[in-house]
VOVOBA-963264 format. One record per residue (C-alpha): residue in one letter; x, y, z. Coordinates in steps of 0.5 Angstrom, whole numbers, padded with zeros to 4 digits. Each point is the difference from the previous one (the first is absolute). Example, Ala and Ser with C-alpha at 12.3 -4.5 7.8 and 13.67 -1.06 7.14 Angstrom:
BEGIN
  residuo     c1     c2     c3
        a   0025  -0009   0016
        s   0002   0007  -0002
! end
This chain:
BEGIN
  residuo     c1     c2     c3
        x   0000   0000   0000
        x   0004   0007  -0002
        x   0000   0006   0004
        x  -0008   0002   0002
        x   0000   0007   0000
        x  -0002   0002   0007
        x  -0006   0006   0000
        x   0004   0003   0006
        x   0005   0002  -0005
        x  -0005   0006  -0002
        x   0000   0003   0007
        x   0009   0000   0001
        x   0000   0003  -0007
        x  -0004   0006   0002
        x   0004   0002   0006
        x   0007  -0002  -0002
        x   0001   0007  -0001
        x  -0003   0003   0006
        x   0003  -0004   0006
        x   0007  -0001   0001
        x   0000  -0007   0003
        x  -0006  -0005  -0002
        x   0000  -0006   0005
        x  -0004  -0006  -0003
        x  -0003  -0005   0006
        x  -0004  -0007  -0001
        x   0000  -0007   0002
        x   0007  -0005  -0001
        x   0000  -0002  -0008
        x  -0006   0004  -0003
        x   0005   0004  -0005
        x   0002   0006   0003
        x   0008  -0002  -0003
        x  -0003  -0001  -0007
        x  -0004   0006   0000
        x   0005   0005   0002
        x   0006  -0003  -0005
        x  -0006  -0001  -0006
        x  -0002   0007   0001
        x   0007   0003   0001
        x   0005  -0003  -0003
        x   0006   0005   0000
        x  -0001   0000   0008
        x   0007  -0002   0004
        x  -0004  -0007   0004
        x   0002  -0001   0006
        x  -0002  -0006   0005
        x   0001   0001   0007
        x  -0001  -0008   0000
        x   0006  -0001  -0002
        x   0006   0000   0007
        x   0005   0003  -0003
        x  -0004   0005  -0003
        x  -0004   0001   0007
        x   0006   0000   0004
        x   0003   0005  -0005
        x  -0005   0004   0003
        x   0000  -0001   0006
        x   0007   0002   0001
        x   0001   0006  -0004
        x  -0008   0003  -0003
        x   0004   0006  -0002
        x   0004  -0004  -0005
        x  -0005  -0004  -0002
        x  -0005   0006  -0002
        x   0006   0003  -0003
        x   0001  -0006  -0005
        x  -0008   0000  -0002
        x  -0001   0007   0001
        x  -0006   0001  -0004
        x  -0005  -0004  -0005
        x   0000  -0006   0004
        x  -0004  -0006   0003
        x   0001  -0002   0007
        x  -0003  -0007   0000
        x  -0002  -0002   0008
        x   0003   0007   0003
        x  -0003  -0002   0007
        x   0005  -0004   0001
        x   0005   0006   0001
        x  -0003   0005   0004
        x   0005   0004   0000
        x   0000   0001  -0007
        x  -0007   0005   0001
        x   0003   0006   0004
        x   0006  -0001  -0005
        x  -0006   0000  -0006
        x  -0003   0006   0003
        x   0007   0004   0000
        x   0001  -0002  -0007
        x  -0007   0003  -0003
        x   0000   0006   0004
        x   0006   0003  -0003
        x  -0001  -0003  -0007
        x  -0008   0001   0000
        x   0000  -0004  -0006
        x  -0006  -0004  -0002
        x  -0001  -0007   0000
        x   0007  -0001   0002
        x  -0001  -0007   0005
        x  -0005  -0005  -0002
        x  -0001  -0005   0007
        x  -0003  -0005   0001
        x  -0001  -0005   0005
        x  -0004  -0006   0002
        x   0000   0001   0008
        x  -0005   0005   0000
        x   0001   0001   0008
        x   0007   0002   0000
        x   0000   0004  -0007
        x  -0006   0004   0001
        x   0003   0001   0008
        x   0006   0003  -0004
        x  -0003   0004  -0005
        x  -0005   0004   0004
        x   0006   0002   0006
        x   0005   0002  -0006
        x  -0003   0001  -0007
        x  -0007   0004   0001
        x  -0002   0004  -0004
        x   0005  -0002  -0005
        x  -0002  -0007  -0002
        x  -0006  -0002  -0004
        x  -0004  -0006   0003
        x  -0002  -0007  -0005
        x  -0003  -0007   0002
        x   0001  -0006  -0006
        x  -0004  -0005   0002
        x   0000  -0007  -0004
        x  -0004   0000  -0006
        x  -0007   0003  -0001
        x  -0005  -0002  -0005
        x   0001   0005  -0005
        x   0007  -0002   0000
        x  -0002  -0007  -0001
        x  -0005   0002  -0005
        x   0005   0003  -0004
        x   0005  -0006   0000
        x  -0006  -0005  -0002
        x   0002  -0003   0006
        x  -0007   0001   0004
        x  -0004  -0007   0001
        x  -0008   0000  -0001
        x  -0002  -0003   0006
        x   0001   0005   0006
        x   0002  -0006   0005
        x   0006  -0002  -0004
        x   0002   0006   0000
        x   0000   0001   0008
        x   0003  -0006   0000
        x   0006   0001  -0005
        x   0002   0007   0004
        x   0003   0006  -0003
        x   0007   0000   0002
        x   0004   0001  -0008
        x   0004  -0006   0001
        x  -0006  -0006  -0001
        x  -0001   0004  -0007
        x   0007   0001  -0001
        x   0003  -0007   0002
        x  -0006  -0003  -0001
        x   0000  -0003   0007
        x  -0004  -0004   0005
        x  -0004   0004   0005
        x  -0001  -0004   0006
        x   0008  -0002  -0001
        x   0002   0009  -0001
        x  -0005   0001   0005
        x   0004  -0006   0006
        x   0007   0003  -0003
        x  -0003   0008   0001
        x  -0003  -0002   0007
        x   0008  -0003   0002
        x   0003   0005  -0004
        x  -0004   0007   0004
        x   0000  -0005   0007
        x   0008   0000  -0002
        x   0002   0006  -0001
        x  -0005   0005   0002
        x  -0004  -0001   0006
        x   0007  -0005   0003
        x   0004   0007   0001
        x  -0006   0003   0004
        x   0001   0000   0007
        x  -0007   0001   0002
        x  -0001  -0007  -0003
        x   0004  -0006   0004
        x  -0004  -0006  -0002
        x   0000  -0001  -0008
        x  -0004  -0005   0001
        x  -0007   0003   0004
        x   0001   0005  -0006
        x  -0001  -0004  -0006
        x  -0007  -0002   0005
        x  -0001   0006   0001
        x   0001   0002  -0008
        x  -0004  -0006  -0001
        x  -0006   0002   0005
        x   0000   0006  -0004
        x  -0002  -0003  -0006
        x  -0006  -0003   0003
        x  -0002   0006   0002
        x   0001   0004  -0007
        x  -0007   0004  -0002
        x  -0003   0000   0008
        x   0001   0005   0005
        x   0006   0000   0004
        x   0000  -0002   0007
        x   0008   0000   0003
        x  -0001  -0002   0007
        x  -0005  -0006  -0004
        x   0007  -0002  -0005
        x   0005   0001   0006
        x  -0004  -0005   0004
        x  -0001  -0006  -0005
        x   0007   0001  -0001
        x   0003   0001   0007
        x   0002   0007   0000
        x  -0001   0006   0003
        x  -0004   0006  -0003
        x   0006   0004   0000
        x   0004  -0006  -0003
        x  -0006   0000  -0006
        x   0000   0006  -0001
        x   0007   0001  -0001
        x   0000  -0006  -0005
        x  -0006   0002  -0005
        x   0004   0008   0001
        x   0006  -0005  -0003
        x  -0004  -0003  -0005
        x  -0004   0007  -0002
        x   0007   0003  -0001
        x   0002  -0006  -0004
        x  -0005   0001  -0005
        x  -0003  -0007   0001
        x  -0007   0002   0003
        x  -0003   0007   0002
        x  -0006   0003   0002
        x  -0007   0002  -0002
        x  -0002   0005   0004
        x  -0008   0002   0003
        x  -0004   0006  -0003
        x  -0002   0003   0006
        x  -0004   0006  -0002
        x  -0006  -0001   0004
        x  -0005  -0001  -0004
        x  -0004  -0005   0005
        x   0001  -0002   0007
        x   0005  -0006   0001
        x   0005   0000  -0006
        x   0005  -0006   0001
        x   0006   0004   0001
        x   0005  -0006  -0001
        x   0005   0000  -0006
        x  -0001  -0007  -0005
        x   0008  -0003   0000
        x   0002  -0003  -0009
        x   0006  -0002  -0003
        x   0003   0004  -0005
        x   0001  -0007  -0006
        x  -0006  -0004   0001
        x   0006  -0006  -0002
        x   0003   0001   0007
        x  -0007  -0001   0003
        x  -0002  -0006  -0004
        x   0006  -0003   0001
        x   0000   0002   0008
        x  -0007  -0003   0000
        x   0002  -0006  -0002
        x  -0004   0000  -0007
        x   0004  -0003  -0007
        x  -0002  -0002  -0007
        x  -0008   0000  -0001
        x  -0002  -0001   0008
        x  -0002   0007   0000
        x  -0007  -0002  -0004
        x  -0002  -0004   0005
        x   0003   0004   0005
        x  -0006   0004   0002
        x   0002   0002   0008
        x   0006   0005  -0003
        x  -0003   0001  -0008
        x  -0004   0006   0002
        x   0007   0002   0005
        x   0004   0000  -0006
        x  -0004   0003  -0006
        x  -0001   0006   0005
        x   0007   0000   0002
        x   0002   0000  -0007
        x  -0003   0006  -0002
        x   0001   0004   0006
        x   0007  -0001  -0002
        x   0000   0001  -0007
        x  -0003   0007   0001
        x   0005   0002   0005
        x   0005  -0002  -0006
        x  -0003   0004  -0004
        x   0000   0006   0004
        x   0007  -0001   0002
        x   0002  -0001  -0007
        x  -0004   0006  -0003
        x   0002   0004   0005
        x  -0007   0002   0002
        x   0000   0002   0007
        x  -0006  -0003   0002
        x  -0003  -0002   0007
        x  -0003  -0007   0000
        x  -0006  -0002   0006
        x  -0005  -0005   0001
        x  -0006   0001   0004
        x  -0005  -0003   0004
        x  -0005  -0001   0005
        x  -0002  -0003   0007
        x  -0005  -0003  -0004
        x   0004  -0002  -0005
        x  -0001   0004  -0007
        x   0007   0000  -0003
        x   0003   0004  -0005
        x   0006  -0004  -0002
        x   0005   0006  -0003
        x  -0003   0007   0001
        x   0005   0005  -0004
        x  -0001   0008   0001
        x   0000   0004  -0006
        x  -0001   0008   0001
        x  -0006  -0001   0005
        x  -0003  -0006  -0003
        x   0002  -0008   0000
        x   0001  -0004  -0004
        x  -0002  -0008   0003
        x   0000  -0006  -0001
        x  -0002  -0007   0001
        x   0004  -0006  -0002
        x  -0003  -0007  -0001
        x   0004  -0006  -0002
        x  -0006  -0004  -0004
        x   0000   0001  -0007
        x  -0008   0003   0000
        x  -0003   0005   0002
        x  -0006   0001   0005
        x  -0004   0005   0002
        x   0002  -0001   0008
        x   0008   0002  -0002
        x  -0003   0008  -0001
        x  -0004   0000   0006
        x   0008   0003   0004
        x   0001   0005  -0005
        x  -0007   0002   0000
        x   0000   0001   0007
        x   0006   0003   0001
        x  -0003   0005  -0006
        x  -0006   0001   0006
        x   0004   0001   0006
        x   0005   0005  -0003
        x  -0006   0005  -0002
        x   0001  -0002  -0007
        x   0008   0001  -0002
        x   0002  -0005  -0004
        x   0002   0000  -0006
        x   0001  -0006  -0002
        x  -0003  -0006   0002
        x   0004  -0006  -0004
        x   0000  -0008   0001
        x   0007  -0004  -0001
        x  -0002  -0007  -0001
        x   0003  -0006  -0002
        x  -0003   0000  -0007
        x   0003   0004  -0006
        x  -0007   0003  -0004
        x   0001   0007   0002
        x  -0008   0004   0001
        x  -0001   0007   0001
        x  -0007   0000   0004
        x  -0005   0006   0002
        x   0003   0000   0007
        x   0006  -0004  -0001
        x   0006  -0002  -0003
        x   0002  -0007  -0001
        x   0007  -0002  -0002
        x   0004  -0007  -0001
        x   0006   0000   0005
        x   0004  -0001  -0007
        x  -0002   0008  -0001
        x   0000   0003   0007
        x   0003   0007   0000
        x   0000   0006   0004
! end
């Protein structure tokens, strides 16, 4: 499979020239290296990986910076922390525009480096593992929704056209190993991989810490510390409650997801075809995965959108409400592939609670026929989009 062009690229062009330091983020092996050498290639690349080059660094940053002193990448920068204040001297004097581009995979260390030493100076990006319109254009996107959330979106199963659950064993080993083992907030590598694994059966639900932290024989504040780990890594993340209060007694407790739904099956235990007849988690994934799709598609174009569910204490839900102006935009998101009159009944409702401020009421659902309606949209989960 040749170079899939990424969509974030659009984004890192329009603010090239008016940053002096780029800094790109995102999970381990999702493309951030191929991205940033395809799209500059007259860039000194530089990886931080590499001992000599990083113990280079370390004891001497000023003739580090002085051998690639503009036009260049520095790849897992978080591994020198010394190197930020040294990069924020270099482009203060200089003032040149797109001098530095960083990128790193440990989004807790790398952001906690930016945000004391480059702000104001550094443009922020996410590239996540490929989004729809991306497999779309490589004709790699499948037909049928759950061998899609299987497979997963990270670039080397398409590259390499490798097996999903043995990526997946490999990618769990690999973040335990290198990642969360040089925490020292997480001493018991094997709680963790429960931890992780009790997360997964919990994606799509309310989140209740102090709940996880007991299954797994933790304290709350032993869990809480892990998920923080986990958010940070880019593994799973939060979707916060919209609590406005349109009526009494609103949950004001956040939904927990996975950014790659191949992650989360493989956690789950799910292989091959088992998903069909799988139903305790088909509803789960499907939402998970279009939950993450469109949090891809907001990093990726550079959005800048908020994203909420909303529900009820008597249980009417929307399960993704995104503020426009002052209107939303909802969504409902069913896995089988027909439509029911039941499934507008969340979005008709919240259309009501609001005082009618919606937009938009759509329907993503397992299907692929597309329809626009009097009151609704509905849309097959191959053509979501923002």
């Amino acid at each position: 499979m040749a170079f899939v062009p990424r969509t974030l690229a659009a984004a890192i062009k329009r603010q090239v020239d008016k940053y002096p330091v780029l800094a790109l983020t995102g999970p381990r092996q999702s493309g951030k290296t191929t991205l940033l050498r395809e799209m500059f290639p007259d860039y000194r690349y530089v990886s931080l990986e590499n001992p000599d080059v990083r113990l280079f660094a370390q004891e001497d940053p000023v003739g580090f910076l002085d051998t690639y002193p503009e036009r260049s990448i520095l790849d897992e920068v978080q591994q020198v922390p010394l190197l930020f204040s040294y990069i924020q001297e270099r482009v203060d004097q200089r003032r040149m525009m797109g001098q530095y581009l960083l990128s790193g995979s440990q989004n807790f260390h790398l952001l906690q480096h930016i945000t004391q030493s480059l702000a104001g100076r550094v443009a922020l990006f996410q590239l996540m593992p490929f989004d729809f319109g991306e497999l779309q254009a490589a004709n790699s996107l499948q037909e049928d929704w759950f061998s899609t959330a299987i497979r997963g979106f990270y670039p080397a199963l398409f590259d390499r056209g490798l097996d999903s659950s043995f990526y997946y064993h490999n990618y769990v080993q690999t973040y335990i190993d290198r990642d969360v083992s040089q925490l020292e907030k997480v001493r018991d590598l094997r709680l963790f991989r429960n931890f992780l694994t009790l997360c997964a059966g919990r994606a799509g639900q309310l989140l209740n810490i102090s709940q996880a932290g007991n299954e797994c024989g933790i304290s709350f504040h032993i869990a809480r510390e892990w998920l923080s780990i986990l958010e940070r890594s880019y593994i799973l993340f939060q979707l916060p409650p919209y609590f406005r209060n349109f009526t009494k007694r609103i949950i004001k407790t956040p939904k927990l997801y996975f950014h790659d739904t191949g992650l989360l099956a493989y956690l789950l235990g799910i292989r091959g075809n088992a998903l069909e007849t799988d139903q305790e988690n088909l509803g789960s994934l499907f939402e998970n995965m279009m939950i993450a799709e469109l949090y891809k598609q907001n990093q990726h174009r550079l959005l800048l959108r908020e994203f909420y569910f909303w529900r009820d204490s008597n249980h009417n839900e929307c399960d993704l409400l995104v503020p426009v102006a002052n209107k939303f935009d909802v969504y409902e998101l069913k896995a089988g592939r027909t439509v029911h009159p039941k499934h507008f009944s969340g979005l008709d409702y919240f259309d009501v609670a609001s005082g009618g401020r919606v937009r938009h009421k759509t329907l993503i659902y397992g299907g692929l026929e597309n329809q626009n309606r009097t009151h609704h949209r509905v849309r097959s989960w191959r053509d979501m989009a923002l």
